[in-house]
C-alpha positions as CSV (number, residue, x, y, z in Angstrom):
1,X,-2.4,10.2,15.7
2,X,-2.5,6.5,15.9
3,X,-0.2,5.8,13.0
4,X,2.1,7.7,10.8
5,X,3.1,7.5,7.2
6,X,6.5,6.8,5.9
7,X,9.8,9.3,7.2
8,X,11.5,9.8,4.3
9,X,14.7,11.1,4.5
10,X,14.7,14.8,2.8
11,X,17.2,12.8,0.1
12,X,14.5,10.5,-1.1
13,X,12.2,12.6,-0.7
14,X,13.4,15.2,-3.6
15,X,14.6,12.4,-5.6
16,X,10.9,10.9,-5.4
17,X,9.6,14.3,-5.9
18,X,11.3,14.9,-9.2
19,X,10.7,11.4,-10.4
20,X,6.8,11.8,-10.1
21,X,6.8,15.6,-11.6
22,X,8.8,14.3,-14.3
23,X,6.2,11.4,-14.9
24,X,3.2,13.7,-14.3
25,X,4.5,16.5,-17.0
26,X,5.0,13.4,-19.7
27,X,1.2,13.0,-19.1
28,X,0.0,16.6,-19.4
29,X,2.3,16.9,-22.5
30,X,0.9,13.6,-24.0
31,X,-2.7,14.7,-23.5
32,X,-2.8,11.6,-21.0
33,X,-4.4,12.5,-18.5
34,X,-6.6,10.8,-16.3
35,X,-10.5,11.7,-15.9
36,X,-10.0,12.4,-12.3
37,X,-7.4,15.2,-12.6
38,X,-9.1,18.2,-13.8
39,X,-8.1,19.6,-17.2
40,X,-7.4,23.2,-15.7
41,X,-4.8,21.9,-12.9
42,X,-1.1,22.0,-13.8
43,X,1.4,19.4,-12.8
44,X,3.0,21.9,-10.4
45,X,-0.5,22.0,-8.4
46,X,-0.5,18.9,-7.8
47,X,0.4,17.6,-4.6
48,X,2.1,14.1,-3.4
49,X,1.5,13.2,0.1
50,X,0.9,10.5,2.9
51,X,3.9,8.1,1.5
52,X,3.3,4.8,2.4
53,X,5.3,1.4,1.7
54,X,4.1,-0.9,-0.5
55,X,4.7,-4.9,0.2
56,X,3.5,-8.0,-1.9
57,X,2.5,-11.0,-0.4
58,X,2.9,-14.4,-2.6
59,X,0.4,-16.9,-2.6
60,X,3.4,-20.0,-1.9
61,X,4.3,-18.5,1.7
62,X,0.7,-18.9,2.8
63,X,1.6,-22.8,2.3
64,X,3.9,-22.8,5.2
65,X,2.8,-24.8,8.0
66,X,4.3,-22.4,10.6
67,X,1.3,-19.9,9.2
68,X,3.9,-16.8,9.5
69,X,3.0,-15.9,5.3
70,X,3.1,-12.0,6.7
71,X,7.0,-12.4,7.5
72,X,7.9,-13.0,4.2
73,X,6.1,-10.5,2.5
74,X,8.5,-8.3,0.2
75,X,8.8,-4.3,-0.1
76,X,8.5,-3.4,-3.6
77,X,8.3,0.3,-3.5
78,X,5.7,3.1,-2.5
79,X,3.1,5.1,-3.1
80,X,1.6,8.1,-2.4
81,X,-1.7,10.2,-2.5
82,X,-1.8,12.5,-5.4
83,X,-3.9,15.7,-4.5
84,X,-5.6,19.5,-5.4
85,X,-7.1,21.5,-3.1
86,X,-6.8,18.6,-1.0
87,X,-8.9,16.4,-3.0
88,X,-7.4,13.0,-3.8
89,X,-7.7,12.4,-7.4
90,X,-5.1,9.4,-7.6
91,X,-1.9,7.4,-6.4
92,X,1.9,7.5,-7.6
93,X,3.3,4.4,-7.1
94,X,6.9,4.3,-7.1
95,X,8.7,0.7,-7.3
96,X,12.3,0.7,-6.1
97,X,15.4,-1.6,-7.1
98,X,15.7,-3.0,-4.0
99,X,17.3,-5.9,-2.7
100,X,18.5,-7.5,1.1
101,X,21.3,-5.0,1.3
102,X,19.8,-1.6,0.2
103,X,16.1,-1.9,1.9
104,X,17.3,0.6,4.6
105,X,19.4,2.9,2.1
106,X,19.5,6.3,2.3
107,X,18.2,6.6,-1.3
108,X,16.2,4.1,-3.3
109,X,16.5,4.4,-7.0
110,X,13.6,3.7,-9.2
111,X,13.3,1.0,-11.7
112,X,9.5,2.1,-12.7
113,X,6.1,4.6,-11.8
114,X,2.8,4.6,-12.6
115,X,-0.1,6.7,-11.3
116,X,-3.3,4.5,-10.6
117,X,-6.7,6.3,-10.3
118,X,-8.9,3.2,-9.9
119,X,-11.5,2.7,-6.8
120,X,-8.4,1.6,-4.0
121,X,-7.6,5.3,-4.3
122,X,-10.7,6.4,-2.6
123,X,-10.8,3.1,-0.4
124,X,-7.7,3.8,1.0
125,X,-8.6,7.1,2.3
126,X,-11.5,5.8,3.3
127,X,-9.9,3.2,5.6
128,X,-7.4,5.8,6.8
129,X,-10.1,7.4,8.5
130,X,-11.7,4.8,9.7
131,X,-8.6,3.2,11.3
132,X,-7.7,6.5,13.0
133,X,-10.7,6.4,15.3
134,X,-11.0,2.4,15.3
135,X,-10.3,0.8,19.1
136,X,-7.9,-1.3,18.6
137,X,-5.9,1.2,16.7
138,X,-6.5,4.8,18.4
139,X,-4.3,3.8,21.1
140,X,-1.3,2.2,19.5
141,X,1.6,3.3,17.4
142,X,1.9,2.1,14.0
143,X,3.2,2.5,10.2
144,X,0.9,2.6,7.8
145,X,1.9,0.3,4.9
146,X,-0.1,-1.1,1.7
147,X,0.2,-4.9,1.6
148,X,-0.8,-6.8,-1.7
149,X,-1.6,-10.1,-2.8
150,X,-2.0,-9.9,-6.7
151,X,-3.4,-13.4,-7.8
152,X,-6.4,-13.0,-5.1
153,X,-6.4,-9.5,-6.1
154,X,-6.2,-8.4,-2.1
155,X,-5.6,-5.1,-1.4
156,X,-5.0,-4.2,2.1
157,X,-3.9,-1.6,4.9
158,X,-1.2,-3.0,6.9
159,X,-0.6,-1.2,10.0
160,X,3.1,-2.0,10.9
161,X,4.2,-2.0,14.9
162,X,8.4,-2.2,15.5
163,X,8.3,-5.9,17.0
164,X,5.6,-7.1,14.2
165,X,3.9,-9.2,16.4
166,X,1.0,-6.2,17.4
167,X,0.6,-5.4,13.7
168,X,-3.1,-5.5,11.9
169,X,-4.3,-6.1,8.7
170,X,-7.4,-3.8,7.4
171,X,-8.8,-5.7,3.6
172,X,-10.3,-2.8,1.9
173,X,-12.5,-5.6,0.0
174,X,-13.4,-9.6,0.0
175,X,-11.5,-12.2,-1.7
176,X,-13.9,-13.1,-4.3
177,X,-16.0,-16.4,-3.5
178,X,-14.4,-17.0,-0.5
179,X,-15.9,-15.9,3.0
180,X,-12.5,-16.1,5.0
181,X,-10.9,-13.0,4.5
182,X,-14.1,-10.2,4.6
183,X,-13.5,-6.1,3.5
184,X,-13.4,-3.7,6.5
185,X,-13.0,-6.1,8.6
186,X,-9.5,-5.6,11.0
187,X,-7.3,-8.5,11.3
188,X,-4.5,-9.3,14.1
189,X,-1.1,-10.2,13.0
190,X,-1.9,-14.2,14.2
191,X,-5.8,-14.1,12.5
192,X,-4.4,-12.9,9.3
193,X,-2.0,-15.5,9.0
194,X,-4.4,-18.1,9.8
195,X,-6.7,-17.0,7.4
196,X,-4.1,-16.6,4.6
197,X,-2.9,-20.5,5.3
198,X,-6.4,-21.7,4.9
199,X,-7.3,-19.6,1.5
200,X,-4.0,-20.7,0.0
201,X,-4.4,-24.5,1.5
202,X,-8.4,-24.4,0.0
203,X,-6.6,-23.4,-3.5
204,X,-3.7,-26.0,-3.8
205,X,-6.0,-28.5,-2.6
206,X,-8.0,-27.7,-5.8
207,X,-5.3,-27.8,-8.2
């Protein structure tokens, strides 16, 4: 396989395991349930898998003139696929107290969880499958990571390599009126940031 998901250590793994059964119970108790998550499926059958970082991108680094916005994006948490009878029917998103010092700890603690069920759920698997077989990507070795730019409401699969220079960017959809940055289209590490300089450039300049 081309890329791989996140290695969590078998520490945060159980720790992330119990926070998300713990979340997912409070729903079934609270009659909360989501419409994608069948009525007769119990938290325990539930399945959390393919764990992937999730990093936000802020609009003022694509203002730098050295066009590196990508460097400075920040980890916030992750997220994984939440399954039954291996059909994806959402995404756990985990968000970590994290700071410079513990980003590499053996255990991240949580400061909050959600479980979204909205259309980047099926998106992403979509573009999983898509990237796995894509040329530029069947032949390299990545981490696949979410990477997130709220205010232009992008969305994107970031595949990670260890120097960061080989890494691309996959938008699972447009920026909205604004043909720079097209969905399911894959970026390199250098067009990306190019791009994102000139979308938040073309903004300021409007302000």
């Amino acid at each position: 396989m081309p890329y791989k998901f996140t290695n969590n250590t078998d520490h945060q793994y159980a720790y992330d395991l119990q926070c998300m059964l713990n979340y997912i119970s409070g729903l079934f108790s609270n009659l909360q349930l989501c419409a994608t998550i069948p009525s007769n499926i119990k938290a325990s059958d539930l399945q959390f898998v393919m764990p992937h970082k999730v990093y936000t991108l802020n609009i003022e680094v694509g203002c730098d003139e050295n066009k590196n916005a990508l460097s400075n994006a920040v980890l916030v948490g992750k997220r994984y696929i939440v399954s039954t009878c291996d059909t994806p029917v959402g995404a756990m998103e985990l968000y970590y107290i994290l700071d410079d010092r513990d980003e590499d700890a053996d255990l991240q603690l949580l400061q909050s969880i959600n479980i979204n069920v909205g259309p980047y759920v099926a998106a992403t698997i979509k573009a999983f499958n898509i990237l796995m077989l894509h040329p530029l990507v069947i032949d390299g070795n990545y981490e696949v990571c979410i990477l997130r730019c709220g205010p232009l409401f992008l969305w994107s699969i970031w595949l990670k390599t260890a120097d960061g220079c080989n890494d691309l960017i996959y938008p699972l959809s447009s920026i909205a009126e604004c043909d720079k940055l097209r969905g399911g289209v894959l970026y390199t590490y250098k067009e990306f940031n190019e791009l994102f300089y000139n979308i938040t450039m073309d903004i300021v300049n409007t302000i």
